[in-house]
N, CA, C and O atoms as CSV, one atom per row, in Angstrom:
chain,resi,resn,atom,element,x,y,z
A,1,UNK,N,N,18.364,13.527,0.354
A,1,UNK,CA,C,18.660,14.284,-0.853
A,1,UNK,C,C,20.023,13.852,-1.366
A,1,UNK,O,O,20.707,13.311,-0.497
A,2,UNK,N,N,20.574,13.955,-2.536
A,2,UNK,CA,C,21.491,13.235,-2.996
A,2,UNK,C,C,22.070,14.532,-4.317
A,2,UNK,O,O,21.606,15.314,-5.147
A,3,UNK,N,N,22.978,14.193,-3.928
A,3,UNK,CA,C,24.345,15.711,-5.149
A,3,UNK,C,C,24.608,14.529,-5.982
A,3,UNK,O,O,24.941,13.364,-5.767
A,4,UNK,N,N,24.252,15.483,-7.348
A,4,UNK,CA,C,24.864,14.611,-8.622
A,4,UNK,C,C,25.772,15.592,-9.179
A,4,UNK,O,O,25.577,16.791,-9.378
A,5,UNK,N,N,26.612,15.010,-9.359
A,5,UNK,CA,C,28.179,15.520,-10.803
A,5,UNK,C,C,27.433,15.331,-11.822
A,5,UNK,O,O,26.869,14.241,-11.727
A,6,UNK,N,N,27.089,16.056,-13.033
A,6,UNK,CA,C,27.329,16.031,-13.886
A,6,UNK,C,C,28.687,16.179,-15.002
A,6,UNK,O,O,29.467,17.130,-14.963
A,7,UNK,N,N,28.787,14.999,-16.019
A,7,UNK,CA,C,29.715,15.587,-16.387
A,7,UNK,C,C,29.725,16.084,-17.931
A,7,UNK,O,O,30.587,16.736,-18.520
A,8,UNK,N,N,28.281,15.479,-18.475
A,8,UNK,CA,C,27.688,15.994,-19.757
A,8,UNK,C,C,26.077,15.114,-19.739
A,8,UNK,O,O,25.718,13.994,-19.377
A,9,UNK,N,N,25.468,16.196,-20.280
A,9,UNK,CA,C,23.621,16.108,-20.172
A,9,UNK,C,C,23.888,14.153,-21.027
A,9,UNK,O,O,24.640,13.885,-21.965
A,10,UNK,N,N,23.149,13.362,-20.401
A,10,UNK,CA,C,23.067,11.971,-20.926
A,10,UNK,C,C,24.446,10.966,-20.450
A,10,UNK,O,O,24.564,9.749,-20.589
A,11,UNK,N,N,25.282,11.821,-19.928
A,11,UNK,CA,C,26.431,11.233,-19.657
A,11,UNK,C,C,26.460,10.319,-18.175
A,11,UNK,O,O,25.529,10.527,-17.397
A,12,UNK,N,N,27.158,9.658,-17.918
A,12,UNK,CA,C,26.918,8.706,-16.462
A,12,UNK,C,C,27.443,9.881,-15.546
A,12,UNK,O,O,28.132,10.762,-16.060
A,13,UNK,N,N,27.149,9.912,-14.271
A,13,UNK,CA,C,26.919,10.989,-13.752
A,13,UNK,C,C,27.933,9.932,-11.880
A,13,UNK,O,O,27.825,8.756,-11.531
A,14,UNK,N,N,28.780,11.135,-11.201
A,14,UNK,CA,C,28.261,10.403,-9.965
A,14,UNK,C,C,27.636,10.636,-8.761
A,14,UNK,O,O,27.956,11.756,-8.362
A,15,UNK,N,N,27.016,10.173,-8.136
A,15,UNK,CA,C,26.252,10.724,-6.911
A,15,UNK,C,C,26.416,10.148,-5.965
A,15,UNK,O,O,26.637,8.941,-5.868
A,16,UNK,N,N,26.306,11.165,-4.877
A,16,UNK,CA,C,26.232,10.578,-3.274
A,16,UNK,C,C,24.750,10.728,-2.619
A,16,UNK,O,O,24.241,11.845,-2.531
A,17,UNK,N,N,24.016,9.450,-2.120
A,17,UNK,CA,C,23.154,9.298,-1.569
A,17,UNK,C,C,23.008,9.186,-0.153
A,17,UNK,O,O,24.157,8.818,0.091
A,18,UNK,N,N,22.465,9.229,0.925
A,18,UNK,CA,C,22.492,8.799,2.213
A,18,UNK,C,C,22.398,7.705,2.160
A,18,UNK,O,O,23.148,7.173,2.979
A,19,UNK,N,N,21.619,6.755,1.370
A,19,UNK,CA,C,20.948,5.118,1.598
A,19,UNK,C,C,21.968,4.093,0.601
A,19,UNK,O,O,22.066,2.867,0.538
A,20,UNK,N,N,22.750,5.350,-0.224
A,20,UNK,CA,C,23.480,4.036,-1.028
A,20,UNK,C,C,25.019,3.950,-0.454
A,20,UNK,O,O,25.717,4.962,-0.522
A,21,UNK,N,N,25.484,2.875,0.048
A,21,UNK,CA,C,26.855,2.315,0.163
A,21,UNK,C,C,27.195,3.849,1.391
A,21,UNK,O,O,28.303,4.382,1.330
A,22,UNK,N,N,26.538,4.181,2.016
A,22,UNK,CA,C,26.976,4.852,3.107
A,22,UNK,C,C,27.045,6.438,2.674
A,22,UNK,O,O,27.590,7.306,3.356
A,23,UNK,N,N,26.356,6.664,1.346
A,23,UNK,CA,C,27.082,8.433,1.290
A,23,UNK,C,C,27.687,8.077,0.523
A,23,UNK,O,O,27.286,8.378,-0.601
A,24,UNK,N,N,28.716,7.415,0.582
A,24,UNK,CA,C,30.029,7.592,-0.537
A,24,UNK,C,C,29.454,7.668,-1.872
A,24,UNK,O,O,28.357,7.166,-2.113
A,25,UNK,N,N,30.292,8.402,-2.932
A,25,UNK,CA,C,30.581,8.782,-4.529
A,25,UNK,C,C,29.924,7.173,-4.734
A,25,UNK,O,O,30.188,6.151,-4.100
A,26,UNK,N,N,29.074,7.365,-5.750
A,26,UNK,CA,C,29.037,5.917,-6.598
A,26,UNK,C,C,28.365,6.197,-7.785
A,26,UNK,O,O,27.444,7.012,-7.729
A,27,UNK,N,N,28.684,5.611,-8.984
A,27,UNK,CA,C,28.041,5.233,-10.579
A,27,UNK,C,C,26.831,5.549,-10.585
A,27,UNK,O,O,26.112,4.551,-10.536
A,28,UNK,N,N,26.117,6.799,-10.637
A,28,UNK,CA,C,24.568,6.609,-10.345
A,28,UNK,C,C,24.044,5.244,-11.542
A,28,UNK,O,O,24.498,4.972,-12.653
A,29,UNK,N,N,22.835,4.551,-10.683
A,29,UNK,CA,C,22.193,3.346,-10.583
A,29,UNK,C,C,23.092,2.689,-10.312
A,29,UNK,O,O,22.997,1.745,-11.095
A,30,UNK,N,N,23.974,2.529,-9.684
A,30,UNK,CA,C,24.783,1.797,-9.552
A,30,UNK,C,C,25.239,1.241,-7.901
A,30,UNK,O,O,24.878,1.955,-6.965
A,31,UNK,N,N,26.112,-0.170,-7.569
A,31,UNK,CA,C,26.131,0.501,-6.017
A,31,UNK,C,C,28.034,0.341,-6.007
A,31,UNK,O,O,28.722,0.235,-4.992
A,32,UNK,N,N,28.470,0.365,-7.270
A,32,UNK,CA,C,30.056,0.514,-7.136
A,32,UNK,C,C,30.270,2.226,-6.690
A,32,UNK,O,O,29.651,3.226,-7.057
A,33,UNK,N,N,31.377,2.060,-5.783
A,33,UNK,CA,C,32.246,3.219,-5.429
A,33,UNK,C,C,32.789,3.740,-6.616
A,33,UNK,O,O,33.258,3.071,-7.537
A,34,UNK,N,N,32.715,4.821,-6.562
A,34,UNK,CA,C,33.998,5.428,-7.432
A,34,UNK,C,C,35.042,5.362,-7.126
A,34,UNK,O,O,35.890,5.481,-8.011
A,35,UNK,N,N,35.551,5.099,-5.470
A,35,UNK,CA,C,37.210,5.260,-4.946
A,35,UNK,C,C,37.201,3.905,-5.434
A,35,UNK,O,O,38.341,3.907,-5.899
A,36,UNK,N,N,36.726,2.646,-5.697
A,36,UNK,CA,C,36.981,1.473,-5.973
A,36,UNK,C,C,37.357,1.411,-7.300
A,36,UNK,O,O,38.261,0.658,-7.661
A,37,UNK,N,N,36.584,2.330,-8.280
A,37,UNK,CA,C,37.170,2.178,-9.796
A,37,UNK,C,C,38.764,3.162,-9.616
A,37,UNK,O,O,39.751,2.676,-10.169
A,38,UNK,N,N,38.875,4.025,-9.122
A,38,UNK,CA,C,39.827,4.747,-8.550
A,38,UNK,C,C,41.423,4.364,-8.468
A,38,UNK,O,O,42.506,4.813,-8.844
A,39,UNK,N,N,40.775,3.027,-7.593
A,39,UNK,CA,C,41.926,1.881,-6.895
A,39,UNK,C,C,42.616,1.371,-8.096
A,39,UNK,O,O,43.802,1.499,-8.398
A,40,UNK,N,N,41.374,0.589,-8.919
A,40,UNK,CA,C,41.829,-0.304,-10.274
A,40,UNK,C,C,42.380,0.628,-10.699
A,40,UNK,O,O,43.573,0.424,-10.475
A,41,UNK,N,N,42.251,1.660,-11.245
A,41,UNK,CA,C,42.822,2.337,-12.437
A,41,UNK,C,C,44.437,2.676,-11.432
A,41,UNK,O,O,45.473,2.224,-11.918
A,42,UNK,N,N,44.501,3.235,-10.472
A,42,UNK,CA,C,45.550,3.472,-10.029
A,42,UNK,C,C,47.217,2.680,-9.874
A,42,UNK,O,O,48.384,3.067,-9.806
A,43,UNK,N,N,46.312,1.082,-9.872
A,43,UNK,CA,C,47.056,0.339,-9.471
A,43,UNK,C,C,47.415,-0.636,-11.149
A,43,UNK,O,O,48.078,-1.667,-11.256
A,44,UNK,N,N,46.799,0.047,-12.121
A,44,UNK,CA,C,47.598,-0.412,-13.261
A,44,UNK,C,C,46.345,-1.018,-14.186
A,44,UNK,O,O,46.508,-1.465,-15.321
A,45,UNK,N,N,45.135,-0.955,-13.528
A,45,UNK,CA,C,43.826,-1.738,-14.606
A,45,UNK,C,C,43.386,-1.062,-15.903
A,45,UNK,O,O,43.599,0.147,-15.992
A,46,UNK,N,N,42.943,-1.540,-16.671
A,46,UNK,CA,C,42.741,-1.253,-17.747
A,46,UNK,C,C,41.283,-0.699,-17.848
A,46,UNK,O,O,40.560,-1.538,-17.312
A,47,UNK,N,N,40.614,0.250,-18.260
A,47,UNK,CA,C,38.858,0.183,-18.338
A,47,UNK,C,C,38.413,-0.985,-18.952
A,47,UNK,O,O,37.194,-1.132,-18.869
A,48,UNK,N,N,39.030,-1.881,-19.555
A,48,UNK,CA,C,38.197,-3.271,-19.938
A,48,UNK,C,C,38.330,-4.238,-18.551
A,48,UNK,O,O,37.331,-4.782,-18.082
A,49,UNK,N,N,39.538,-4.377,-18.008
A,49,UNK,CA,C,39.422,-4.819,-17.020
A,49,UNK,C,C,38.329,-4.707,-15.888
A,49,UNK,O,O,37.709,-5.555,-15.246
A,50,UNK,N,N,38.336,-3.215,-15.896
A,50,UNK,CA,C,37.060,-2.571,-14.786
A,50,UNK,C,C,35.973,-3.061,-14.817
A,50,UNK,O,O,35.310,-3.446,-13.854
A,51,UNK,N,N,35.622,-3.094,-16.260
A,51,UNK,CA,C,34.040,-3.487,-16.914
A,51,UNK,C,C,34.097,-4.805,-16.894
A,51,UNK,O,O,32.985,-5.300,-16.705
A,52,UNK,N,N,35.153,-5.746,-17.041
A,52,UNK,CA,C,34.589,-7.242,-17.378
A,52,UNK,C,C,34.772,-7.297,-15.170
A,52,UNK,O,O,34.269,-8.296,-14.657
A,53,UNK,N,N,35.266,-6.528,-14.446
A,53,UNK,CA,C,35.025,-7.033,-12.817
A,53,UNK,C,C,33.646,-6.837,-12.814
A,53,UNK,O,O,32.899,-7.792,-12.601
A,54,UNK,N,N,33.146,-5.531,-13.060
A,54,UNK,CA,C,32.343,-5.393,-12.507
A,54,UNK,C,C,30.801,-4.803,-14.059
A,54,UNK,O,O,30.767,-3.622,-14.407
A,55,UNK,N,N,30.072,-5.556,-14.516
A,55,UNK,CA,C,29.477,-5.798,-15.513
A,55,UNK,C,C,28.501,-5.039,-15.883
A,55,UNK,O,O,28.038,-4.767,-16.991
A,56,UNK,N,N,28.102,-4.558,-14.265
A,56,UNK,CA,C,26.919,-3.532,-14.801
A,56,UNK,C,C,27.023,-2.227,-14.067
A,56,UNK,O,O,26.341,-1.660,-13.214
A,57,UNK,N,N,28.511,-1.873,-14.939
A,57,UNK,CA,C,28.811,-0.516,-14.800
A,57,UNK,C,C,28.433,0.307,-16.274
A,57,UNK,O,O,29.044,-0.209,-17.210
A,58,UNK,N,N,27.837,1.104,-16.560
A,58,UNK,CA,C,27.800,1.696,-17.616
A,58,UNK,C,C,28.698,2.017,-18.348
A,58,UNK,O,O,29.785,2.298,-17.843
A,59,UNK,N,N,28.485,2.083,-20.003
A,59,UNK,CA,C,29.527,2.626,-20.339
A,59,UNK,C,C,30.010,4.373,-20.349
A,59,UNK,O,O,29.373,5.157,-21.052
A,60,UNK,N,N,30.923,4.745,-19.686
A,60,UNK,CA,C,31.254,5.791,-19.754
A,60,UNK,C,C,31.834,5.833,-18.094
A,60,UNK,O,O,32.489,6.781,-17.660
A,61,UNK,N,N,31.466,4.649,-17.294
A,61,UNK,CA,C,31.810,4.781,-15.709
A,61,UNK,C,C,32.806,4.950,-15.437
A,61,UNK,O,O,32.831,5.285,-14.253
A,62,UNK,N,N,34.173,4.908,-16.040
A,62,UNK,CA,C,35.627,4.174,-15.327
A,62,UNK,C,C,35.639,6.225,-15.741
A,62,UNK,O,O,35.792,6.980,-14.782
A,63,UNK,N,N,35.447,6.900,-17.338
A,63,UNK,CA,C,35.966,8.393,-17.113
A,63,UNK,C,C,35.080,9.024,-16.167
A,63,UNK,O,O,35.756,9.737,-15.425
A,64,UNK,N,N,33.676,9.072,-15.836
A,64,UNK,CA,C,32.731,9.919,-15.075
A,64,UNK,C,C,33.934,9.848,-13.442
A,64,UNK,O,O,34.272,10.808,-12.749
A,65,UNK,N,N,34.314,8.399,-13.267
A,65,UNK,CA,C,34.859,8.312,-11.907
A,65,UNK,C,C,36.343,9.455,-11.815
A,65,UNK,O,O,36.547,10.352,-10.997
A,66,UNK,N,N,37.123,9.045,-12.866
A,66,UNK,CA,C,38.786,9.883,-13.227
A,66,UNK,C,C,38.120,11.136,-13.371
A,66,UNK,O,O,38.586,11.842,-12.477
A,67,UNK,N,N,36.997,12.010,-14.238
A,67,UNK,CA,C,36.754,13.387,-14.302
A,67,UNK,C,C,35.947,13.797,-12.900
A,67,UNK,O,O,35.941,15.002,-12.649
A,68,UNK,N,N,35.302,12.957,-12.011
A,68,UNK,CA,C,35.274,13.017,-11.016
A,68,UNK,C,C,36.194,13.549,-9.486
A,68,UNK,O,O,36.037,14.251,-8.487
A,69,UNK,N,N,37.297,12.584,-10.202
A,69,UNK,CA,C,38.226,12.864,-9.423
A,69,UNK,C,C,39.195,13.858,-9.600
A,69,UNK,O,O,39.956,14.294,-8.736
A,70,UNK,N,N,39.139,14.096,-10.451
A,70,UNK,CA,C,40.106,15.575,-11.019
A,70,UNK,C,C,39.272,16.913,-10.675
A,70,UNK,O,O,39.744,18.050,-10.635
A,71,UNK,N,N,37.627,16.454,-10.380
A,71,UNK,CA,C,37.179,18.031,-9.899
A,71,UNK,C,C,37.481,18.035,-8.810
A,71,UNK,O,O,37.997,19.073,-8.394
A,72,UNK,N,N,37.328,17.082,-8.024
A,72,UNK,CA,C,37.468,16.876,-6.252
A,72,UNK,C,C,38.627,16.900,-5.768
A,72,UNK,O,O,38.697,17.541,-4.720
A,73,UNK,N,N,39.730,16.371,-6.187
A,73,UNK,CA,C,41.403,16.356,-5.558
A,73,UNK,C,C,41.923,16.669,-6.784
A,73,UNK,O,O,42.818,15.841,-6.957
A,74,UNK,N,N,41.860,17.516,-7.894
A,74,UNK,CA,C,42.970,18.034,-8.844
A,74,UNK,C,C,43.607,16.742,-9.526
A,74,UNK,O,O,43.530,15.604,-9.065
A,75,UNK,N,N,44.317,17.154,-10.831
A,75,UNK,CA,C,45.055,16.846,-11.984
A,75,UNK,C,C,45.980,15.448,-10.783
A,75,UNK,O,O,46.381,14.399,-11.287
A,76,UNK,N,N,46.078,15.612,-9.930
A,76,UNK,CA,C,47.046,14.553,-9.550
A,76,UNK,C,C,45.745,13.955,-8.038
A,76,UNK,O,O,45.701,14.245,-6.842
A,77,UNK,N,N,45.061,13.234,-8.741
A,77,UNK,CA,C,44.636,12.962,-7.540
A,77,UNK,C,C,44.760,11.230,-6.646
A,77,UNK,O,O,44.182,10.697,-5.699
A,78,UNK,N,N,45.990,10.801,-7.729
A,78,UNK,CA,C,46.507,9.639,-7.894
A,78,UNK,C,C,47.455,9.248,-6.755
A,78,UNK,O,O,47.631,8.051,-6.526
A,79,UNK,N,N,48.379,10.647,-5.672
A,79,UNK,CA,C,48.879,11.054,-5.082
A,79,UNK,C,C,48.001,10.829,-3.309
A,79,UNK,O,O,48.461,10.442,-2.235
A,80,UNK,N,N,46.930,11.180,-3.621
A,80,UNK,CA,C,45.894,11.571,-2.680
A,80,UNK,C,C,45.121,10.378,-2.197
A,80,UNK,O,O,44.237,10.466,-1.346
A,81,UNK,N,N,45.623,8.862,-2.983
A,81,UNK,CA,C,44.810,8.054,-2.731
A,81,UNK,C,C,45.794,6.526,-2.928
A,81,UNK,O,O,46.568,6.060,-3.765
A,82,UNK,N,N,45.313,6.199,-1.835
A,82,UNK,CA,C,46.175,5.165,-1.080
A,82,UNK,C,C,45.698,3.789,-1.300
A,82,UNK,O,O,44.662,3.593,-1.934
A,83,UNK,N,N,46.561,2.600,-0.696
A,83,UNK,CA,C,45.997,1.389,-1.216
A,83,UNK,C,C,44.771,1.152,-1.031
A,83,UNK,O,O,44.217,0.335,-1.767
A,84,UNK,N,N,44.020,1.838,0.043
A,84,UNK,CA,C,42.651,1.503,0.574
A,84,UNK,C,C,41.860,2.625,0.617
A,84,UNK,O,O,41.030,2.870,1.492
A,85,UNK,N,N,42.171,3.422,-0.503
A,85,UNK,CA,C,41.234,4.735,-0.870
A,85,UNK,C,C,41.475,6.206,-0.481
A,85,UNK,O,O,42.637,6.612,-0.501
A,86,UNK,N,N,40.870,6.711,-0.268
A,86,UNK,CA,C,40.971,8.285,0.261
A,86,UNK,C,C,41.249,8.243,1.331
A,86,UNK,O,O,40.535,7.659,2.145
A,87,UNK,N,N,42.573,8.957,1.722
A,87,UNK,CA,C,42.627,9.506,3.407
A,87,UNK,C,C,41.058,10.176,3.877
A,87,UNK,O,O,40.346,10.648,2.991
A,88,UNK,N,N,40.644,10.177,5.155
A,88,UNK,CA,C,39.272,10.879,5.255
A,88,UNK,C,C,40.294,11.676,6.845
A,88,UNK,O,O,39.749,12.503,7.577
């Protein structure tokens, strides 16, 4: 069974699956992480940047991941996440 975020009806959504990329948050149809778009944006990338790495991310993926992350670790969740992702 798999939990989806919504973050508006038609909007890219993210979900955790058992079979995709281990559980972890990812782009539904997708098999990018969200802590990976996370990283880029943290470390200074641009959402065009994001999209020309990685091509068949939808459009709307780089905010679903940031409004993602603001429900899960709050307004600063930039703090919470390190060169190599989420403390676990």
């Amino acid at each position: 069974m798999s939990s989806v975020a919504h973050m508006m009806p038609d909007e890219v959504t993210v979900e955790t699956a058992k079979g995709v990329m281990g559980g972890e948050p990812v782009i539904s149809g997708t098999r990018v992480p969200v802590e990976t778009i996370l990283i880029y944006l943290k470390t200074g990338s641009s959402a065009r940047e994001i999209y020309e790495d990685f091509p068949t991310l939808p459009a709307g993926s780089v905010e679903a991941a940031r409004a993602w992350a603001i429900r899960t670790f709050g307004k600063h969740w930039q703090d919470k996440l390190g060169r190599n992702g989420f403390a676990r």
